[in-house]
N, CA, C and O atoms as a Tripos MOL2 file, in Angstrom:
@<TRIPOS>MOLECULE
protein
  288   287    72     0     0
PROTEIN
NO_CHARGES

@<TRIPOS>ATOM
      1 N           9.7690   67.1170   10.0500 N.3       1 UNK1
      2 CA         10.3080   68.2980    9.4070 C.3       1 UNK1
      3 C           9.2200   69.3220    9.0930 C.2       1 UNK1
      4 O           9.1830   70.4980    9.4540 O.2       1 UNK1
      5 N           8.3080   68.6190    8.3210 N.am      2 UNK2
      6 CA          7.2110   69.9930    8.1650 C.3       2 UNK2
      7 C           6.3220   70.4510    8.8670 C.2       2 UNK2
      8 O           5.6820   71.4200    8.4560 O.2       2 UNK2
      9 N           6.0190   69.8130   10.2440 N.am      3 UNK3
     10 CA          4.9680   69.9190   11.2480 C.3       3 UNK3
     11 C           5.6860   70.7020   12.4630 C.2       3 UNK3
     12 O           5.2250   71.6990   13.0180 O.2       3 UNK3
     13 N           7.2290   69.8880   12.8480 N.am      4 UNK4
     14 CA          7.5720   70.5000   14.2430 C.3       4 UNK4
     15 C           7.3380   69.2060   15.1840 C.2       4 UNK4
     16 O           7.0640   68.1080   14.6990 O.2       4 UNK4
     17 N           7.4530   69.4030   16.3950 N.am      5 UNK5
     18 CA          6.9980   68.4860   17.3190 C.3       5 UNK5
     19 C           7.0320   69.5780   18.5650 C.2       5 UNK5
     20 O           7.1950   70.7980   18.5420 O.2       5 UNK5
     21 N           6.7860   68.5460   19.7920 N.am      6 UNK6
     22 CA          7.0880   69.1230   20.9120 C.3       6 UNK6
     23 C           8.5670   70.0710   21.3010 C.2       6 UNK6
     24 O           9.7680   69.8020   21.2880 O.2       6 UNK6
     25 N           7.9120   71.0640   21.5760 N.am      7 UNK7
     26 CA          9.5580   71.6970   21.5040 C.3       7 UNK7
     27 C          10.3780   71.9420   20.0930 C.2       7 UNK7
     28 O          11.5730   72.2300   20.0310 O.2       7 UNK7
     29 N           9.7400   71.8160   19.2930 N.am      8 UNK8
     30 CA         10.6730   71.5090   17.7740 C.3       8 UNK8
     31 C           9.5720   72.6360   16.5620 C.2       8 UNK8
     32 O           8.5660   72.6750   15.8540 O.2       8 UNK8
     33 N          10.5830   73.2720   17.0000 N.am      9 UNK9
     34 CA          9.9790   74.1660   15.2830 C.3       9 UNK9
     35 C          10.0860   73.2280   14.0340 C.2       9 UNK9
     36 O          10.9260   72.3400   13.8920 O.2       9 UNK9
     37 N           9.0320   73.5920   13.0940 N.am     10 UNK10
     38 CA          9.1840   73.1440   11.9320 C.3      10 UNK10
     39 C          10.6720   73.3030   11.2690 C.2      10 UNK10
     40 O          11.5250   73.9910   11.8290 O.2      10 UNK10
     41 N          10.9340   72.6010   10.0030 N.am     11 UNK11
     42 CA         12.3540   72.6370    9.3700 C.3      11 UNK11
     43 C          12.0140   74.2870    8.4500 C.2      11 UNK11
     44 O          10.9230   74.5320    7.9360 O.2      11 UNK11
     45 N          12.9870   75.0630    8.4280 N.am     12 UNK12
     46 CA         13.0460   76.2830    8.2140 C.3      12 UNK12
     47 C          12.1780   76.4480    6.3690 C.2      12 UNK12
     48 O          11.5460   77.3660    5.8460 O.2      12 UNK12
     49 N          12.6320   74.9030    5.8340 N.am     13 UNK13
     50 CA         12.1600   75.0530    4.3180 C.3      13 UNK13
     51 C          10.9790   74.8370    4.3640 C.2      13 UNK13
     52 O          10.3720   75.1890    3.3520 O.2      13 UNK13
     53 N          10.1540   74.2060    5.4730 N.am     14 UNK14
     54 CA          8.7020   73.8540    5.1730 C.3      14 UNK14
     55 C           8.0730   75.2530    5.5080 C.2      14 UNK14
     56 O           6.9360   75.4770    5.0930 O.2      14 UNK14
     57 N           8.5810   75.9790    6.0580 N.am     15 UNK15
     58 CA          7.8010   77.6410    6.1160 C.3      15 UNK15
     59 C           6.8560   78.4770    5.1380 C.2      15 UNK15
     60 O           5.8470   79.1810    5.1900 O.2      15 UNK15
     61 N           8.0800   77.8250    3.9140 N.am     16 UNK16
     62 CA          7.1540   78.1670    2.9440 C.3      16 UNK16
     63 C           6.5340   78.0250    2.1500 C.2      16 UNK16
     64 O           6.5160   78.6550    1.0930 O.2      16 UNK16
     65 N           5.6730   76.8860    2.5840 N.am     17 UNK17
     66 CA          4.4980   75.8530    1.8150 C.3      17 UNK17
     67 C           3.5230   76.8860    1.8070 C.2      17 UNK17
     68 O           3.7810   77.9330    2.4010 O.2      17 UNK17
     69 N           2.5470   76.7560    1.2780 N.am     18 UNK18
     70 CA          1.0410   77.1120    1.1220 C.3      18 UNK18
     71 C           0.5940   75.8360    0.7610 C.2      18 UNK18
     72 O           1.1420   75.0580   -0.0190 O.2      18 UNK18
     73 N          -0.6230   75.6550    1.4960 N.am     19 UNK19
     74 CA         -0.8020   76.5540    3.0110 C.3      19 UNK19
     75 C           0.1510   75.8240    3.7010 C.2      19 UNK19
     76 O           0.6380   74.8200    3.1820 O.2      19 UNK19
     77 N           0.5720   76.3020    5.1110 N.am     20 UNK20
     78 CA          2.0610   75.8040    6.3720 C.3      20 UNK20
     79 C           1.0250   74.8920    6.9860 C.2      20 UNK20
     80 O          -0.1580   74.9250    7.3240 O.2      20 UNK20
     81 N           2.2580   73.8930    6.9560 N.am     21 UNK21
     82 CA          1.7130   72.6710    7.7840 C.3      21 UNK21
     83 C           1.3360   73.3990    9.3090 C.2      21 UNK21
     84 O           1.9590   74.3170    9.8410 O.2      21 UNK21
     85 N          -0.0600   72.5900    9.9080 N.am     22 UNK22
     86 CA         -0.4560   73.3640   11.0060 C.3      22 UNK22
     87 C           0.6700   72.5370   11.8280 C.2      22 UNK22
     88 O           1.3920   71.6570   11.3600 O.2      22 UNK22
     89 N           0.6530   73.0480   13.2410 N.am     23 UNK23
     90 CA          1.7270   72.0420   14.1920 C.3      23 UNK23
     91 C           1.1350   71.1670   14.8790 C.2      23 UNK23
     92 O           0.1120   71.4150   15.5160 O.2      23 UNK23
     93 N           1.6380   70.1500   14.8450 N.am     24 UNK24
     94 CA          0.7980   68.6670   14.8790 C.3      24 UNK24
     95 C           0.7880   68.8520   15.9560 C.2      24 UNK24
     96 O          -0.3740   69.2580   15.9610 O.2      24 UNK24
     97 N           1.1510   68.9400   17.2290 N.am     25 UNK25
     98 CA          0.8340   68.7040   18.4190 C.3      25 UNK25
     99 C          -0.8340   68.9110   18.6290 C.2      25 UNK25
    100 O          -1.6520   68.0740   19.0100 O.2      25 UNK25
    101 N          -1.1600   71.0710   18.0410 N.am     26 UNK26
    102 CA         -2.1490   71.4960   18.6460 C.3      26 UNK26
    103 C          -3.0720   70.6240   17.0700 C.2      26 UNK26
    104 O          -4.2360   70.2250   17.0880 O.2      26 UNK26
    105 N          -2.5050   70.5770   16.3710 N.am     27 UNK27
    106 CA         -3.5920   70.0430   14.9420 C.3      27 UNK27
    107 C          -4.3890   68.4640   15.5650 C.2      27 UNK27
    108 O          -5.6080   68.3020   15.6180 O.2      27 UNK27
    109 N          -3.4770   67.5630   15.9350 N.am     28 UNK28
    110 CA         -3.8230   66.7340   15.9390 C.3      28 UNK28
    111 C          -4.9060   66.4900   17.3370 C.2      28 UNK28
    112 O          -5.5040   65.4450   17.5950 O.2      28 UNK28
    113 N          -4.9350   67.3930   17.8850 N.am     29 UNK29
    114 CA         -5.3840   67.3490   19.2940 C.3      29 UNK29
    115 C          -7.2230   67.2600   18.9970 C.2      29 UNK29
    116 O          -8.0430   66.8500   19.8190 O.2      29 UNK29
    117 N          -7.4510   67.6460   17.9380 N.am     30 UNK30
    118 CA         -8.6880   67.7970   17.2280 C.3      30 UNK30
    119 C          -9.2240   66.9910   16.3900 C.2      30 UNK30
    120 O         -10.3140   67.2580   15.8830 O.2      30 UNK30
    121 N          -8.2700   65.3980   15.9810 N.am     31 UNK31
    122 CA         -8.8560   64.6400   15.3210 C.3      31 UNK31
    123 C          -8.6740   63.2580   15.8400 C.2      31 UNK31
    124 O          -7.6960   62.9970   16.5410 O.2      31 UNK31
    125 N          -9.7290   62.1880   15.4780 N.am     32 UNK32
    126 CA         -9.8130   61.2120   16.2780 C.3      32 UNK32
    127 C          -8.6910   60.3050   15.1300 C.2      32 UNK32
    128 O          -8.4580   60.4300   13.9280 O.2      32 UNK32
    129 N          -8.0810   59.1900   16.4140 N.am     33 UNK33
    130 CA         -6.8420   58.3170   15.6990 C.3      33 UNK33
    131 C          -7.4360   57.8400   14.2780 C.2      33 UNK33
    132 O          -6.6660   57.4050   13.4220 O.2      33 UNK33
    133 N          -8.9610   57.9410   14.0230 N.am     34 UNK34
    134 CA         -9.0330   56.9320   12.5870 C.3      34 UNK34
    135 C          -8.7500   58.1950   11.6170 C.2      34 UNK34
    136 O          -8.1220   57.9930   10.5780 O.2      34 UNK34
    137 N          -9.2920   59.7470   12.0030 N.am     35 UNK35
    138 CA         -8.9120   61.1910   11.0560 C.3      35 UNK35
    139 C          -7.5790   61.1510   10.8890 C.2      35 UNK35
    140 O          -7.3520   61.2200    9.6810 O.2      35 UNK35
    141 N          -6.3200   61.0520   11.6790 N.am     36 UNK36
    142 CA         -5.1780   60.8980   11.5200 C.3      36 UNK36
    143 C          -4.6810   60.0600   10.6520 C.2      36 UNK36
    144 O          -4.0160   60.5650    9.7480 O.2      36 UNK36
    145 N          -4.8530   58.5220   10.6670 N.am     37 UNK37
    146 CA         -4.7540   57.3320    9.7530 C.3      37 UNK37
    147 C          -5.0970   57.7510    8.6900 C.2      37 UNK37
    148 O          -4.3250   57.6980    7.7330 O.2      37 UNK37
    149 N          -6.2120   58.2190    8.5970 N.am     38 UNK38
    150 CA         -6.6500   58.2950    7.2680 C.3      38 UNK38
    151 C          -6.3110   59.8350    6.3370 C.2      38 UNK38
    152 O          -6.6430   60.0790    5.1770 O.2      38 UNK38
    153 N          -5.6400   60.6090    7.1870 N.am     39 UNK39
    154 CA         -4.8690   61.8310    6.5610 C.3      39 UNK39
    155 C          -3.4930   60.9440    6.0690 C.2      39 UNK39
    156 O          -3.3080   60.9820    4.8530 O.2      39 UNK39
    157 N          -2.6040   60.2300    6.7810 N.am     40 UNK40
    158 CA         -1.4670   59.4550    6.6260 C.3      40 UNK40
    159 C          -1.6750   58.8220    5.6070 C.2      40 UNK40
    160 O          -0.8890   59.0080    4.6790 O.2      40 UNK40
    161 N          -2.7560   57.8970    5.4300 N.am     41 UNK41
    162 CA         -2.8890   56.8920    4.4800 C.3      41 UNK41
    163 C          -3.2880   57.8760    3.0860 C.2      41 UNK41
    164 O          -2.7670   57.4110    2.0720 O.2      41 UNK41
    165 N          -3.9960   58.9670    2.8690 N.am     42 UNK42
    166 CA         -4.4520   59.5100    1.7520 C.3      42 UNK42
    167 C          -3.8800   60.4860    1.4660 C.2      42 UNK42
    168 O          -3.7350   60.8630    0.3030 O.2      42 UNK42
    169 N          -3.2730   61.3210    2.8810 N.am     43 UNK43
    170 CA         -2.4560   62.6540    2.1240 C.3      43 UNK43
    171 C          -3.9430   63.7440    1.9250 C.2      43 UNK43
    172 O          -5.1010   63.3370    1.8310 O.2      43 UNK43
    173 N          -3.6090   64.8100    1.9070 N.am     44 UNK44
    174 CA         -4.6250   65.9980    1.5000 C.3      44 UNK44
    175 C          -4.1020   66.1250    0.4200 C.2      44 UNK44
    176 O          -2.9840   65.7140    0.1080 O.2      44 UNK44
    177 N          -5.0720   66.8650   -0.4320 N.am     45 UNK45
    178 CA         -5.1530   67.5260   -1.8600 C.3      45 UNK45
    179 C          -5.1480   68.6580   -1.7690 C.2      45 UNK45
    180 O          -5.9140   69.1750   -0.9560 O.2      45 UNK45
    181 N          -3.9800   69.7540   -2.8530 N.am     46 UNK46
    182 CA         -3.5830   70.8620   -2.7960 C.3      46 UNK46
    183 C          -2.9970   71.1410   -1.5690 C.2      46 UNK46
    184 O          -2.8400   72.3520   -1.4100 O.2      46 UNK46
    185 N          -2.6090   70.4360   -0.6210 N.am     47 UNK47
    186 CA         -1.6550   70.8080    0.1880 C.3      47 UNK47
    187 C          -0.0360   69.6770    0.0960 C.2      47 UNK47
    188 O           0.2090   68.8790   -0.8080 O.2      47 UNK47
    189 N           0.8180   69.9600    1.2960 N.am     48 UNK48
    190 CA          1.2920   69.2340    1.0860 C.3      48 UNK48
    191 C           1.8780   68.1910    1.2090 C.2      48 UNK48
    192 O           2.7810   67.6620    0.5600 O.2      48 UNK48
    193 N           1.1310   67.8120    2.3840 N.am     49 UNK49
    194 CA          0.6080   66.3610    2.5920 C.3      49 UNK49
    195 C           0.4740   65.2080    1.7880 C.2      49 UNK49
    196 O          -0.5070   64.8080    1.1610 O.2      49 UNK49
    197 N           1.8160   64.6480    1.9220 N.am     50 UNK50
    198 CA          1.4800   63.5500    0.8110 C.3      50 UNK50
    199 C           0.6840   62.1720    1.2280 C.2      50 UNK50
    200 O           0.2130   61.9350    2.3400 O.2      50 UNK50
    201 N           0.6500   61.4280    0.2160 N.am     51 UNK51
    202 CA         -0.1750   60.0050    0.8090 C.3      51 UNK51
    203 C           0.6370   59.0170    1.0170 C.2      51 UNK51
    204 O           1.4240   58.7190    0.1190 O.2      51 UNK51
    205 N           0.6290   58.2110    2.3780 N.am     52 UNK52
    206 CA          2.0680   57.0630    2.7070 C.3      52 UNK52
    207 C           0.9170   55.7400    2.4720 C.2      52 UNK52
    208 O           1.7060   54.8250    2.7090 O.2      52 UNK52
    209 N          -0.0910   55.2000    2.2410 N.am     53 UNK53
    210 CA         -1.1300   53.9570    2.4630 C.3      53 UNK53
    211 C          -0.0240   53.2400    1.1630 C.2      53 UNK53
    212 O           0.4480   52.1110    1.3020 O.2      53 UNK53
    213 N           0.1960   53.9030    0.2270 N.am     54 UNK54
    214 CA          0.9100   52.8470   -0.5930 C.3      54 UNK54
    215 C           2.0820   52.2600   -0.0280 C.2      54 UNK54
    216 O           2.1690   51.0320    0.0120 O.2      54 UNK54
    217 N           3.0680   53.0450    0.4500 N.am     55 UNK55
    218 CA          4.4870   52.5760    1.0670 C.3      55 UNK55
    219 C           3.9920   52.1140    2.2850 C.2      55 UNK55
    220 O           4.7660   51.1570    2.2750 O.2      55 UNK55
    221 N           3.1300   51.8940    3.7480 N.am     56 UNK56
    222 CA          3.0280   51.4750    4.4790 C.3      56 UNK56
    223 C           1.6590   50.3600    4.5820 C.2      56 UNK56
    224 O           0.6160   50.5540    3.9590 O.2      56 UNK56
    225 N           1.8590   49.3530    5.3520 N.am     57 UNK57
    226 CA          0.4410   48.8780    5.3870 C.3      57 UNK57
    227 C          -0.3410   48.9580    6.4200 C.2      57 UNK57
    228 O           0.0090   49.9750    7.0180 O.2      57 UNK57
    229 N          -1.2020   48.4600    6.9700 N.am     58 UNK58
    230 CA         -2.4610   49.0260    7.8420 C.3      58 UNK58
    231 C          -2.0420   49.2530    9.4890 C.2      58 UNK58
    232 O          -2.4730   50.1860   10.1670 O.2      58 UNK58
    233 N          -0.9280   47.9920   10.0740 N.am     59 UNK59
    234 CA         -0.7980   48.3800   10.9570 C.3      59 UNK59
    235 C           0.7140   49.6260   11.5220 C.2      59 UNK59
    236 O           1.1470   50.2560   12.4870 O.2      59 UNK59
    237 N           0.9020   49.3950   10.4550 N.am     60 UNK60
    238 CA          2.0630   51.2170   10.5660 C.3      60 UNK60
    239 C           1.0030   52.4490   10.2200 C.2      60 UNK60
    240 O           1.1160   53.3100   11.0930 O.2      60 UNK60
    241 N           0.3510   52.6830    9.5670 N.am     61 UNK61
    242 CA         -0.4800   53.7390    9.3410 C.3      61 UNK61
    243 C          -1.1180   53.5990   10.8670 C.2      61 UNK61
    244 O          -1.0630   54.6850   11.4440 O.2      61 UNK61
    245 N          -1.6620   52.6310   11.6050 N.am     62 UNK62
    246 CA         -2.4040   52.7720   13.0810 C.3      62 UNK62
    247 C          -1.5040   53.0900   14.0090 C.2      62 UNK62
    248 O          -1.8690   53.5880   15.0740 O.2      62 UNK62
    249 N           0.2530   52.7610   13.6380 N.am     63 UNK63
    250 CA          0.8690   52.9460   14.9920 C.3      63 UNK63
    251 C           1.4100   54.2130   14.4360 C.2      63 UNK63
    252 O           1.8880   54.5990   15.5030 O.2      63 UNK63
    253 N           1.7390   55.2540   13.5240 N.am     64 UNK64
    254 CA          1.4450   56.6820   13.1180 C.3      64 UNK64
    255 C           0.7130   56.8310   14.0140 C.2      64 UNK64
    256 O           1.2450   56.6840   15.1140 O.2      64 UNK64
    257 N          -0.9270   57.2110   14.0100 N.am     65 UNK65
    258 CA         -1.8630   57.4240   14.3010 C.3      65 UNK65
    259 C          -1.7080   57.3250   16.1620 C.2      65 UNK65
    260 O          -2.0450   58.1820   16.9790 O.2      65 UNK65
    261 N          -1.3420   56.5310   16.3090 N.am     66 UNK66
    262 CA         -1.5120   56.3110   17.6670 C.3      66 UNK66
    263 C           0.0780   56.8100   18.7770 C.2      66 UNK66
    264 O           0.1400   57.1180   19.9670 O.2      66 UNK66
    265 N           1.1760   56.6910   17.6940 N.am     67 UNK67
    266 CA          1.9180   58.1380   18.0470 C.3      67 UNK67
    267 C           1.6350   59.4190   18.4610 C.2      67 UNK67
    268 O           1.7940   59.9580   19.5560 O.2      67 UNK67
    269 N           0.9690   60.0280   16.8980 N.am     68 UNK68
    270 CA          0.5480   61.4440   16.7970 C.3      68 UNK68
    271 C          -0.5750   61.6340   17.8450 C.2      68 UNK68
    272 O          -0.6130   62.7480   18.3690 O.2      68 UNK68
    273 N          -1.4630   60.7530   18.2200 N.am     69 UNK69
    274 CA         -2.2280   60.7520   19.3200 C.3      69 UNK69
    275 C          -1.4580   61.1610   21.0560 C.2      69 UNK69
    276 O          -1.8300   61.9830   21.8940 O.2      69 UNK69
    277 N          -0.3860   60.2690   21.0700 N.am     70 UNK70
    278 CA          0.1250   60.1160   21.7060 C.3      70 UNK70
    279 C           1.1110   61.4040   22.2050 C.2      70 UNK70
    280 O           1.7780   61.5020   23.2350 O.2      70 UNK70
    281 N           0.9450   62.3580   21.0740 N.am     71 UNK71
    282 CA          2.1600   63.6030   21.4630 C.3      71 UNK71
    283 C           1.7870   64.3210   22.5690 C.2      71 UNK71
    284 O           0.5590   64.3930   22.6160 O.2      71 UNK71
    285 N           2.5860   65.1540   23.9160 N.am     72 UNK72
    286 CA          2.0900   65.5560   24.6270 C.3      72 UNK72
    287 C           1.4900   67.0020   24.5040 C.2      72 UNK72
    288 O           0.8570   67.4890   25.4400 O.2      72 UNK72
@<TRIPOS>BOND
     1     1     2 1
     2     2     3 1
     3     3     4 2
     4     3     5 am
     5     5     6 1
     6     6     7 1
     7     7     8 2
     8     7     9 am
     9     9    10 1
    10    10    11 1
    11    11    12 2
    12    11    13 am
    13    13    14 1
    14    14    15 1
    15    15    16 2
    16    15    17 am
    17    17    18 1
    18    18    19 1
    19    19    20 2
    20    19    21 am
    21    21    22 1
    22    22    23 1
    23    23    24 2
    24    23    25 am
    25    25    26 1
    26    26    27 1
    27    27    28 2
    28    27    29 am
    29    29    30 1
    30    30    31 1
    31    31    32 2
    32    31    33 am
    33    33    34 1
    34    34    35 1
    35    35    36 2
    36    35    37 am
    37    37    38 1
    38    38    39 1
    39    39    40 2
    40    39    41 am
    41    41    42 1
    42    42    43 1
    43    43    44 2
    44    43    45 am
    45    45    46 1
    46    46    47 1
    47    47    48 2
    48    47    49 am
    49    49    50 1
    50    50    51 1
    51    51    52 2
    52    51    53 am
    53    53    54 1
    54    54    55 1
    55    55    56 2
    56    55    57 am
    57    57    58 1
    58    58    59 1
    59    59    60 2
    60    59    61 am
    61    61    62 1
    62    62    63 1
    63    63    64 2
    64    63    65 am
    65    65    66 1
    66    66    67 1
    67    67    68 2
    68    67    69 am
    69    69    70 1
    70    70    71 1
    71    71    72 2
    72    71    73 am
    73    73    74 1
    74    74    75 1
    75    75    76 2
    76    75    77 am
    77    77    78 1
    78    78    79 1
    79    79    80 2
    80    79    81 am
    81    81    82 1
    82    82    83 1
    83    83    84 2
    84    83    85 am
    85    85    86 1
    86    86    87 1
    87    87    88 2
    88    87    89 am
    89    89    90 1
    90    90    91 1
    91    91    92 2
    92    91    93 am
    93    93    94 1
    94    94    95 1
    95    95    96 2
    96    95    97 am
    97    97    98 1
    98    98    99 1
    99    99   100 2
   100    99   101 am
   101   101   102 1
   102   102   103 1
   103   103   104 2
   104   103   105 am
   105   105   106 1
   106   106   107 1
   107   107   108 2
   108   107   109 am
   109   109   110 1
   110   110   111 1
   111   111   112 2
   112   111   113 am
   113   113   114 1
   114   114   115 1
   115   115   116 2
   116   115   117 am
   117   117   118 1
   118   118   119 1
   119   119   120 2
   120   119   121 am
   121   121   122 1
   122   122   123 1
   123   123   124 2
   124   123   125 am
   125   125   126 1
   126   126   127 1
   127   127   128 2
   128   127   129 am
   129   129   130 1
   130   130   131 1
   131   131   132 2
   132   131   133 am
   133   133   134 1
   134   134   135 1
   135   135   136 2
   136   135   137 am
   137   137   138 1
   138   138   139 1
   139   139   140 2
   140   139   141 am
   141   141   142 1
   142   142   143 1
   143   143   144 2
   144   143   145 am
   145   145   146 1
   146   146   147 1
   147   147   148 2
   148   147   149 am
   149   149   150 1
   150   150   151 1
   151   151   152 2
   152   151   153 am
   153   153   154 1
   154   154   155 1
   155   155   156 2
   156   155   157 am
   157   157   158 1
   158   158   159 1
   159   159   160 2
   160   159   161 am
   161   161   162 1
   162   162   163 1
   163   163   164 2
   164   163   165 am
   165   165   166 1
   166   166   167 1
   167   167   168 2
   168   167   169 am
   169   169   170 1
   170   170   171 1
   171   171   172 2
   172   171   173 am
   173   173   174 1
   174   174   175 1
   175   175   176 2
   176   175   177 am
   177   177   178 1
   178   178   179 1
   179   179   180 2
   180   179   181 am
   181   181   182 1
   182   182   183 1
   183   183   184 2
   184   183   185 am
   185   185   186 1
   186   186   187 1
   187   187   188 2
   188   187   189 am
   189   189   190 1
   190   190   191 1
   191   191   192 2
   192   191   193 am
   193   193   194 1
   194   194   195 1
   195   195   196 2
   196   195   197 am
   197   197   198 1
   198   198   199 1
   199   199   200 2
   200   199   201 am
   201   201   202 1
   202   202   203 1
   203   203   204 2
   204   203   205 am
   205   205   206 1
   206   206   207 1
   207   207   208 2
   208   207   209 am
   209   209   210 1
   210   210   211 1
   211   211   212 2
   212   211   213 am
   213   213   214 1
   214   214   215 1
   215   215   216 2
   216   215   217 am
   217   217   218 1
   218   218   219 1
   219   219   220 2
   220   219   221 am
   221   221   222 1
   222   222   223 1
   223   223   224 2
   224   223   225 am
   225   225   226 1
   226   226   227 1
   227   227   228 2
   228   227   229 am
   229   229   230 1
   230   230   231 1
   231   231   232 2
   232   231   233 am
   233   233   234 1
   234   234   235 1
   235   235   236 2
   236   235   237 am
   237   237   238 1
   238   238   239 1
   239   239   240 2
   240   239   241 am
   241   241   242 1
   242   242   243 1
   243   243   244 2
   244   243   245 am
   245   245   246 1
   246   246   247 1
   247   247   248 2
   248   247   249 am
   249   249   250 1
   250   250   251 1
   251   251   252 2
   252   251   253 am
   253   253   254 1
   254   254   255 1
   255   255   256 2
   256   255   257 am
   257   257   258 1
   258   258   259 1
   259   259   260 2
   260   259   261 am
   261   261   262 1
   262   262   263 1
   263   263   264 2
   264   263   265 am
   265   265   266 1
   266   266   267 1
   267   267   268 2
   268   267   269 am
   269   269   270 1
   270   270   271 1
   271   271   272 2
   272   271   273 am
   273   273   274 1
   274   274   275 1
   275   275   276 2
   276   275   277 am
   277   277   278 1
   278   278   279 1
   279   279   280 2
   280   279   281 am
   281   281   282 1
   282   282   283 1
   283   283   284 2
   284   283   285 am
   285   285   286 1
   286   286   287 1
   287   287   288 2
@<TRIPOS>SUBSTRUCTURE
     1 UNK1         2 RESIDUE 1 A UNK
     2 UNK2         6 RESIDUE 1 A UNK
     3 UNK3        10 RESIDUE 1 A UNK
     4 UNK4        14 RESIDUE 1 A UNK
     5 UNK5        18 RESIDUE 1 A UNK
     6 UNK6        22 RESIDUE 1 A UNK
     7 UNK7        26 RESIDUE 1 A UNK
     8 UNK8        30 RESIDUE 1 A UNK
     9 UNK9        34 RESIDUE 1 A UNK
    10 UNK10       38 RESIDUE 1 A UNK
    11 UNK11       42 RESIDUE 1 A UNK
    12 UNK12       46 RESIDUE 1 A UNK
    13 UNK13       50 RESIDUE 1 A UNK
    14 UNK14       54 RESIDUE 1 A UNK
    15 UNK15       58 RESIDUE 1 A UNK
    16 UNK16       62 RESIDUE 1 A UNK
    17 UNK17       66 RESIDUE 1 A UNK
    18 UNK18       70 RESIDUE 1 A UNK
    19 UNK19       74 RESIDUE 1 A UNK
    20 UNK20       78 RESIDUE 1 A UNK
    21 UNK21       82 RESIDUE 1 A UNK
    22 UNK22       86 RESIDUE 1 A UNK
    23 UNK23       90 RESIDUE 1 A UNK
    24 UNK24       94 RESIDUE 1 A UNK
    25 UNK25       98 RESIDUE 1 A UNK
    26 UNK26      102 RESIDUE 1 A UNK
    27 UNK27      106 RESIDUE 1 A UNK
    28 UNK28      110 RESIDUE 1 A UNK
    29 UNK29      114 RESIDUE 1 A UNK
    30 UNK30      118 RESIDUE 1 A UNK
    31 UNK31      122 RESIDUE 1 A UNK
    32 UNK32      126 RESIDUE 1 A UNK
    33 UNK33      130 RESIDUE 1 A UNK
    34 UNK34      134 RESIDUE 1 A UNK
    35 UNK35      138 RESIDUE 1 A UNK
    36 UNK36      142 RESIDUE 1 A UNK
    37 UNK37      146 RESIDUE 1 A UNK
    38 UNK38      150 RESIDUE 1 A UNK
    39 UNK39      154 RESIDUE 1 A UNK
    40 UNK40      158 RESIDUE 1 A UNK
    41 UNK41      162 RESIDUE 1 A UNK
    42 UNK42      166 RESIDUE 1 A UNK
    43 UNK43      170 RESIDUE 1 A UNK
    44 UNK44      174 RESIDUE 1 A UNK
    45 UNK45      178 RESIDUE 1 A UNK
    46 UNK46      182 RESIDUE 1 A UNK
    47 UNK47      186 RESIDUE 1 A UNK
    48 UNK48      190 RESIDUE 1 A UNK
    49 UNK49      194 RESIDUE 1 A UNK
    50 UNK50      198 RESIDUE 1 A UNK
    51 UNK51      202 RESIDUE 1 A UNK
    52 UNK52      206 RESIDUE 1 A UNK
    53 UNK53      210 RESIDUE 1 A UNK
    54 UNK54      214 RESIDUE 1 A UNK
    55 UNK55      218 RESIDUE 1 A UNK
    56 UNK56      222 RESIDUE 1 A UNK
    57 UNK57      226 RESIDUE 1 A UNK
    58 UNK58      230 RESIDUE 1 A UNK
    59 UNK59      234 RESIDUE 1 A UNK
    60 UNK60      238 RESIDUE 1 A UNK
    61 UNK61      242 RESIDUE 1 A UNK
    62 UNK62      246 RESIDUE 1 A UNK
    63 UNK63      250 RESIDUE 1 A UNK
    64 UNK64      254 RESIDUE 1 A UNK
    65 UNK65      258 RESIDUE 1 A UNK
    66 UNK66      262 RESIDUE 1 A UNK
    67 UNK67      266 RESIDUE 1 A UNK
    68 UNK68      270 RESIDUE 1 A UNK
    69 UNK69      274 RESIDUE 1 A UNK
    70 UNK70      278 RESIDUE 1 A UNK
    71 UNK71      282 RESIDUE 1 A UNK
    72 UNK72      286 RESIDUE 1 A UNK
């Protein structure tokens, strides 16, 4: 919803975050699978990115990671 995907605009309400989620396709294209995991697992501060490491454990945070890697 707040990123978009391939072909997929973001959801119309995440527009107006500060700051807008970048779009994961071209965002993620720039960080290695452990930068991803570890955005998933911690979430950013002052944005709005939350943190999932509590609700998921290590190998769902890697297969995230290796999804978002995976986008074309």
């Amino acid at each position: 919803h707040c990123h978009g995907g391939p072909g997929v605009e973001p959801a119309a309400w995440s527009r107006g975050m500060k700051p807008r989620p970048p779009h994961l396709v071209e965002a993620a294209s720039e960080w290695s699978a452990g930068e991803v995991k570890w955005i998933v697992e911690h979430g950013i501060k002052a944005t709005g990115m939350p943190a999932f490491g509590a609700d998921h454990d290590a190998a769902t945070l890697w297969n995230i990671a290796a999804f978002v890697k995976r986008l074309p």
